[in-house]
C-alpha positions as CSV (number, residue, x, y, z in Angstrom):
1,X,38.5,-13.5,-15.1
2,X,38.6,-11.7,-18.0
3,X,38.8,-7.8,-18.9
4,X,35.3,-7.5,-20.9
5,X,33.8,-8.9,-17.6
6,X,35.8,-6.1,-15.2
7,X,34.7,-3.5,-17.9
8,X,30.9,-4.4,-17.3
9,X,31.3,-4.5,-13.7
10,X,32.8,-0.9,-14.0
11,X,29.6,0.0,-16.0
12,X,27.3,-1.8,-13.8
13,X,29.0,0.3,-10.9
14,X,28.8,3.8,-12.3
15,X,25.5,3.2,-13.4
16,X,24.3,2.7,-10.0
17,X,26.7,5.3,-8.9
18,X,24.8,7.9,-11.0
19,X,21.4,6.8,-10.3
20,X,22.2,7.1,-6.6
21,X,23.3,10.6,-7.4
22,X,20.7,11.8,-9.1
23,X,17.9,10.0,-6.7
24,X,19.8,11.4,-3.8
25,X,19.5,15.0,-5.5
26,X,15.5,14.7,-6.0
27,X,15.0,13.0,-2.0
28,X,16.7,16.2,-0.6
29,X,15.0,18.4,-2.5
30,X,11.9,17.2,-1.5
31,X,13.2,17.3,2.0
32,X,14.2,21.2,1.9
33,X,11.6,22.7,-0.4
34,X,8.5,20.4,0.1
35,X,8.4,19.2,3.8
36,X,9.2,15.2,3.2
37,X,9.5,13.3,6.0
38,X,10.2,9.4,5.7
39,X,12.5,7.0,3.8
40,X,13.2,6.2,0.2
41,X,14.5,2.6,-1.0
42,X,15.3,1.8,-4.9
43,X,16.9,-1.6,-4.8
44,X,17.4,-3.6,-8.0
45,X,18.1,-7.5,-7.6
46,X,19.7,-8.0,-4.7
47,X,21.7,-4.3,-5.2
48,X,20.5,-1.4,-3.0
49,X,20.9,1.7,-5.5
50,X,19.7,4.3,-3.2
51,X,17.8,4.1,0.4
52,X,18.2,7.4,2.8
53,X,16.0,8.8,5.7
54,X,14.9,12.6,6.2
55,X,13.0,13.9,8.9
56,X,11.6,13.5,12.0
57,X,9.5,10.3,13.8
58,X,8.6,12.8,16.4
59,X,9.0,17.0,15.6
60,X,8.5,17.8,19.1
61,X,11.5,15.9,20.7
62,X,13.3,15.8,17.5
63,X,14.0,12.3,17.0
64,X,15.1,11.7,13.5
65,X,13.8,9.3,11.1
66,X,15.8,5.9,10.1
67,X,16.0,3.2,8.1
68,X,14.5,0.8,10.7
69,X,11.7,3.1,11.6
70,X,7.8,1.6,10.7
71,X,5.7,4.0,8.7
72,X,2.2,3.9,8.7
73,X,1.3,2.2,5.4
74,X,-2.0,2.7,4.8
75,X,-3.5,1.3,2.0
76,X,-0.7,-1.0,1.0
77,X,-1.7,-2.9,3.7
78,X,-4.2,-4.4,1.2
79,X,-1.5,-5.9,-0.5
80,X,-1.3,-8.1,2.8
81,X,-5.0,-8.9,3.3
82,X,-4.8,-9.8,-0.6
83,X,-2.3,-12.3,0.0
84,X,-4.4,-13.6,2.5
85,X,-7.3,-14.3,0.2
86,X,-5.4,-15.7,-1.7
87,X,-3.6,-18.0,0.8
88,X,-7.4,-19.4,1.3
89,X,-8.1,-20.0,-2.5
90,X,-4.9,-21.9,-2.9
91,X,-6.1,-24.2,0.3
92,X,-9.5,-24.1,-0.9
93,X,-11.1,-23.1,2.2
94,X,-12.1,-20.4,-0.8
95,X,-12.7,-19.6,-4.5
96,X,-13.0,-16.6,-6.3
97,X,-16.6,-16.7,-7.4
98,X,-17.5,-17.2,-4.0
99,X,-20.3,-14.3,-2.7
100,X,-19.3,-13.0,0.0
101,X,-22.9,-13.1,1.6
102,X,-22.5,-16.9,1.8
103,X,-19.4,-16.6,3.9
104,X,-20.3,-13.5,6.2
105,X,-23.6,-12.8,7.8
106,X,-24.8,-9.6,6.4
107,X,-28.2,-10.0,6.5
108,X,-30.6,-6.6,6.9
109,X,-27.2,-4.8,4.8
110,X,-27.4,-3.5,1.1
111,X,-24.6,-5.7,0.2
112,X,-26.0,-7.2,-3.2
113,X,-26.1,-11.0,-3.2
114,X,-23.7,-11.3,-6.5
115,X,-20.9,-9.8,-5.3
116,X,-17.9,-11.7,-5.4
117,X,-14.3,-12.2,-3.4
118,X,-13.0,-11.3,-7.2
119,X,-15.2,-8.2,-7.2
120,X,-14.4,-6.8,-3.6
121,X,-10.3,-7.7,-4.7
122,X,-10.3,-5.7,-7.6
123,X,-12.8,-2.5,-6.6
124,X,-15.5,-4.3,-9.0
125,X,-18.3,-4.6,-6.1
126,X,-20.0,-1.3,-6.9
127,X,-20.8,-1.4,-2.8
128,X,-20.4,1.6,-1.2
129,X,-17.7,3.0,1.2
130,X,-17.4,4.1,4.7
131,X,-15.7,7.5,3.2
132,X,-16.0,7.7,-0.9
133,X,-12.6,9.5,-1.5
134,X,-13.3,9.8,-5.3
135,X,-16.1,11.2,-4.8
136,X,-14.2,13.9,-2.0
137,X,-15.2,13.3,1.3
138,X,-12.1,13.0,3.6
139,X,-11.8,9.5,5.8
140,X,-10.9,11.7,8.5
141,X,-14.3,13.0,8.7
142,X,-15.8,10.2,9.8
143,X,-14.6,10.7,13.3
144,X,-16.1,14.0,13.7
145,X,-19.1,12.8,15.3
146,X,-17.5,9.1,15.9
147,X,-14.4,8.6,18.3
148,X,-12.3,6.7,16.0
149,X,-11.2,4.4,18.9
150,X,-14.4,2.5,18.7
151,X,-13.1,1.5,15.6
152,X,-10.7,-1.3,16.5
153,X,-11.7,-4.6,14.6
154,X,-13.1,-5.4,11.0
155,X,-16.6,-5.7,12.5
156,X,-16.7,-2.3,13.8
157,X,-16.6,-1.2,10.0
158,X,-19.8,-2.8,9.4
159,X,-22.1,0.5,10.5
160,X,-20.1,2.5,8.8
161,X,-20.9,1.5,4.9
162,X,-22.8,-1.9,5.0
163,X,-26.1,-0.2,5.2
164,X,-25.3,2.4,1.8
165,X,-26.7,2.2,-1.7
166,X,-24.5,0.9,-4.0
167,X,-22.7,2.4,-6.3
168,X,-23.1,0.2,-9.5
169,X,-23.8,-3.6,-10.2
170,X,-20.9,-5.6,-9.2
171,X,-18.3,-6.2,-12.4
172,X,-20.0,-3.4,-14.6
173,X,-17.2,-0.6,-13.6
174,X,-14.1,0.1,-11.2
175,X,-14.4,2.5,-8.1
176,X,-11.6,2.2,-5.6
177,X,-13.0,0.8,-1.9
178,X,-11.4,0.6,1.3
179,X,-14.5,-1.2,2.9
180,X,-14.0,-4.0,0.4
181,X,-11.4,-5.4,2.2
182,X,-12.9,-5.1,5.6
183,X,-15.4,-7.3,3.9
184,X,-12.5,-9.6,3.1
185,X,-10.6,-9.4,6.3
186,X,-14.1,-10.6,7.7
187,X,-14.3,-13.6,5.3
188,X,-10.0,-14.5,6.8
189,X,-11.4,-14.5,10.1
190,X,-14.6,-16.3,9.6
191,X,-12.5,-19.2,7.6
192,X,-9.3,-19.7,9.7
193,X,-11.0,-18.9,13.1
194,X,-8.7,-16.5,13.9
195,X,-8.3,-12.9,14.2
196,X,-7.2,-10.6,11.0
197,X,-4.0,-9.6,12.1
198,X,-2.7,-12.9,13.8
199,X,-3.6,-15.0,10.9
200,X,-1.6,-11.9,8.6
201,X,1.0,-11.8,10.9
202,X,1.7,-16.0,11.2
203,X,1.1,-16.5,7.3
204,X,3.1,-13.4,5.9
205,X,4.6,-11.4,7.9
206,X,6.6,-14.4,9.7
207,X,6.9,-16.5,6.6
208,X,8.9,-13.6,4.5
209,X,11.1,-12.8,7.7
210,X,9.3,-9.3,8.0
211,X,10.9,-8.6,11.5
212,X,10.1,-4.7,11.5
213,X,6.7,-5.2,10.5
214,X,3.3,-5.1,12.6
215,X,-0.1,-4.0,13.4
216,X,1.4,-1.5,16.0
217,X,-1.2,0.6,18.2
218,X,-1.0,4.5,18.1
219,X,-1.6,4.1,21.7
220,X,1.0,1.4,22.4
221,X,3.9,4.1,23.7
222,X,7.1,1.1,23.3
223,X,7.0,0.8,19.2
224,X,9.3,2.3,17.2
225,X,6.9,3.8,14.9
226,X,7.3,7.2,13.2
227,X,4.2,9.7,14.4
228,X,2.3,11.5,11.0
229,X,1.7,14.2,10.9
230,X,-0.5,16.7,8.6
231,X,-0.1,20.5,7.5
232,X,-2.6,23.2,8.5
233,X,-2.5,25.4,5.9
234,X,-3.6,29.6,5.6
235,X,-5.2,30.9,2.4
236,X,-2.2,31.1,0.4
237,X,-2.0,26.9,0.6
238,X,1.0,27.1,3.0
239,X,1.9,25.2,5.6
240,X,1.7,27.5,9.2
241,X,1.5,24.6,11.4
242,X,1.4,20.8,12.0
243,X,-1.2,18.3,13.5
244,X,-0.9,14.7,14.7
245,X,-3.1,12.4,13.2
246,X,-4.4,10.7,15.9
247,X,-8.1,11.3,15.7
248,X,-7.7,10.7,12.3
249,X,-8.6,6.9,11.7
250,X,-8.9,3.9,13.7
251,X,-5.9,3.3,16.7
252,X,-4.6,-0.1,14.9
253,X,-4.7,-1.1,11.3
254,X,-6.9,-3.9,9.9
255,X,-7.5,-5.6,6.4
256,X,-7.8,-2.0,4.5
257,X,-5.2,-0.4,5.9
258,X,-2.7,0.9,9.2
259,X,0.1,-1.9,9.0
260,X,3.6,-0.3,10.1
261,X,6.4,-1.2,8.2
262,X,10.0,-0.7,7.0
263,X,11.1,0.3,3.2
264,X,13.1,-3.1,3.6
265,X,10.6,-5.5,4.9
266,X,7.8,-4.1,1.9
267,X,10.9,-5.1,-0.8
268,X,11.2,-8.4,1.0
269,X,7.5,-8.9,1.2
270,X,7.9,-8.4,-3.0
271,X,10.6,-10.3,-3.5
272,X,9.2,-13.2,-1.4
273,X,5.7,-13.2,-2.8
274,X,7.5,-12.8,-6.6
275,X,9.6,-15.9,-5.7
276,X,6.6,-18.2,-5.0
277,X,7.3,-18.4,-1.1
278,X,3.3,-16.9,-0.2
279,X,1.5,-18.7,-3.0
280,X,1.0,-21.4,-5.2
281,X,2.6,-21.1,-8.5
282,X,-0.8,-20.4,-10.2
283,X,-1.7,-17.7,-7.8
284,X,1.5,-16.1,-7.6
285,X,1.5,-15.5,-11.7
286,X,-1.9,-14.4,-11.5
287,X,-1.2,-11.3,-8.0
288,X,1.7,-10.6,-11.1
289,X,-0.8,-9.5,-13.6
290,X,-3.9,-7.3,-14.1
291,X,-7.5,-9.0,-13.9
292,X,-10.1,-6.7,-15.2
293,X,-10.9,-5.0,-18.7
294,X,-11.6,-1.7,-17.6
295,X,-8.9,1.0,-18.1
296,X,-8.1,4.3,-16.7
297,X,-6.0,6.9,-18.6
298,X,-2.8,7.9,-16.9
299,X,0.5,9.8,-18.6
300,X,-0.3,8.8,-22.0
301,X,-0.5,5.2,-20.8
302,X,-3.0,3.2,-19.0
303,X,-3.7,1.8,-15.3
304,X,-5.7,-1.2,-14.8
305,X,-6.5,-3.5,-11.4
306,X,-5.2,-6.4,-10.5
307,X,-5.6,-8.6,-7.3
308,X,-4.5,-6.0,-4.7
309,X,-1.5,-4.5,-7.1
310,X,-2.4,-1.8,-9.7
311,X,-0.9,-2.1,-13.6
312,X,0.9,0.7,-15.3
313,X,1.5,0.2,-18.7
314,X,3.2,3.1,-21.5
315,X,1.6,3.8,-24.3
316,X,2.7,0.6,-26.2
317,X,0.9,-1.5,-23.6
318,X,4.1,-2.4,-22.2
319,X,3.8,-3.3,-18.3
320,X,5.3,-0.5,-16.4
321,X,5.1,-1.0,-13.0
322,X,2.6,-2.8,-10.6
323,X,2.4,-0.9,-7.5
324,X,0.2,0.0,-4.7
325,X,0.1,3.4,-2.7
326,X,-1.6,4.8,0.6
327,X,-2.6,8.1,2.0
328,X,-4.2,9.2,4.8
329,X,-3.8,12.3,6.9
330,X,0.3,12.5,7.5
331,X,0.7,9.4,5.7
332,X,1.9,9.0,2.1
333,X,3.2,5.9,0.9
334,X,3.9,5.1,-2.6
335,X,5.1,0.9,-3.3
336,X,6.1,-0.2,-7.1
337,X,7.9,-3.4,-8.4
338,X,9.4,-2.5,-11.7
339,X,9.7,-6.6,-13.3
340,X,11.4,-5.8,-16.3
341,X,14.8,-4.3,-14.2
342,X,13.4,-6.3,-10.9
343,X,13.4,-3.1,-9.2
344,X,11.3,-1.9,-6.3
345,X,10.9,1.4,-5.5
346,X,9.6,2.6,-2.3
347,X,8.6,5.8,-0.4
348,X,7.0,5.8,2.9
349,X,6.2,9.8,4.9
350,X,5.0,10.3,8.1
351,X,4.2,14.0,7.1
352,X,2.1,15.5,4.7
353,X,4.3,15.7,1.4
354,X,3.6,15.1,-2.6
355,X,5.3,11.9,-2.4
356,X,3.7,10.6,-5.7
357,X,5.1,13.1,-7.6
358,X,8.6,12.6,-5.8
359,X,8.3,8.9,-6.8
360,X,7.3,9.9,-10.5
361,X,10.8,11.7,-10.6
362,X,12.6,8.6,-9.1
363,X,10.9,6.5,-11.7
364,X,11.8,8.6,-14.4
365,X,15.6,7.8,-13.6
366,X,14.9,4.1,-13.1
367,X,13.6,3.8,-16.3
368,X,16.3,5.1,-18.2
369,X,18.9,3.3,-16.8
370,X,21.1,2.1,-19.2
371,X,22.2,-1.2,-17.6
């Protein structure tokens, strides 16, 4: 072995050394000065840089967070169901022009005949939403009138947005939509005769070797699943208090959101999907790359959709990052593959917290790395 080989290693090492450092510096700030609650992992290759828990799973006993906790995830669970999709299209049970109106009943609903599986993958379909969060209504105020354990399967979802005006023709603009993918986890069932989250659970979760990772039940009392929480505030926007979240949203996930997870099974679930092990070769390259031509501003840069994954590219229309996040009330989870270092980078709270910007931080070491 020679010496400029040791002397690389010894860069290699400090390198992560520092990074570690510094991301370890930013977590615990976070932890003291802005109430995060959760786990962090940066891992580059096969190289953890950085992974560390903070907080609690459950405040009133006072059981601490760990590594092989499962956070809510939210909305990355339509990473999952996109997977799923496009599972079907590679066994051609499915294409991507298909309407979904010829695959799903949805007769008497406003669900316009021309939208596509495409459309309702990339927030193209223009349909309208159970709760229209850029628009500001809260998801959690659906189930002031509504128990939200009524809601338990993709077909209870139906009620909720099906019979709504659209928003705009389907393909003619972007507008994010959770019931989209209820409209897709509808279409997995209807094809493969099974239900949403045992065909997820057999064809991804299984495959990647996702042991820690599951459509747990907020009322199933034997999972070792972190509890969210969310901060009542007074006038002055500080936190006095803390609520559960469990008349929040529906008591087990389905295809838009509420799989529980580890920071290590989502960087497995990345690294097995990048590696061809989910999908065909074709479909693989094209879950690895945006889809649409509409653009949103962001830092100087641009974001645009993809199947599932969002594209962030810098200002020289360089790819970024592809990454999705989630949020609900006492969940935050933010979920980016960086390919040109092939580094993921992962934050996943049980408690109210700015974890976006906590991420932003991270990613602003990641990037200048110098090895």
């Amino acid at each position: 072995m020679d010496g400029s080989y040791n002397i690389l290693s010894e860069i290699e090492n400090d390198t992560k050394d520092n990074v570690a450092i510094e991301i370890e510096a930013i977590c615990q700030r976070y932890f003291e000065k802005e109430n995060f609650s959760g786990v962090v992992l940066v891992k580059r290759e096969n190289n953890i840089l950085f992974t560390e828990s903070y907080g609690f799973a459950h405040r009133g006993f006072e059981i601490k967070n760990s590594l092989d906790t499962m956070f809510d995830t939210a909305s990355i669970t339509k990473l999952f169901t996109t997977v799923a999709i496009l599972q079907l299209v590679d066994k051609k049970l499915l294409s991507l022009e298909d309407k979904i109106v010829d695959i799903i009943d949805l007769t008497g609903t406003e669900i316009p005949w021309d939208v596509t599986i495409f459309h309702l993958l990339t927030h193209t379909s223009g349909i309208a939403d159970d709760a229209d969060e850029e628009a500001g209504e809260k998801y959690e105020d659906l189930f002031i009138s509504k128990p939200n354990y009524s809601i338990r399967n993709c077909s209870d979802f139906i009620p909720q947005f099906a019979y709504k005006k659209p928003n705009f023709k389907a393909g003619t603009n972007v507008r994010y939509n959770n019931c989209a993918f209820v409209l897709l986890g509808l279409a997995i069932e209807k094809l493969t005769n099974k239900s949403y989250r045992e065909y997820v659970s057999e064809n991804i979760f299984k495959v990647c070797g996702m042991r820690n990772t599951r459509f747990s039940s907020r009322d199933d009392g034997d999972e070792k699943i972190a509890e969210g929480y969310y901060s009542v505030v007074n006038k002055d926007s500080n936190t006095i208090s803390w609520k559960k979240n469990i008349y929040s949203y529906p008591p087990i996930g389905t295809a838009d959101g509420g799989a529980f997870t580890t920071a290590y099974d989502l960087d497995v679930f990345m690294r097995q999907l990048k590696a061809g092990k989910l999908l065909s070769y074709k479909l693989t390259s094209e879950i690895m790359k945006s889809q649409v031509n509409i653009e949103k501003n962001c830092d100087g840069g641009k974001i645009i959709n993809g199947y599932g994954f969002h594209f962030k590219y810098d200002k020289r229309e360089n790819l970024v990052s592809m990454f999705k996040e989630g949020a609900n009330a006492g969940v935050a989870a933010m979920f980016a593959y960086y390919p040109s270092i092939d580094t993921t980078s992962i934050v996943l709270a049980n408690q109210t917290c700015n974890v976006w910007k906590l991420h932003g931080e991270v990613e602003e070491i990641l990037l200048n790395m110098k090895v």
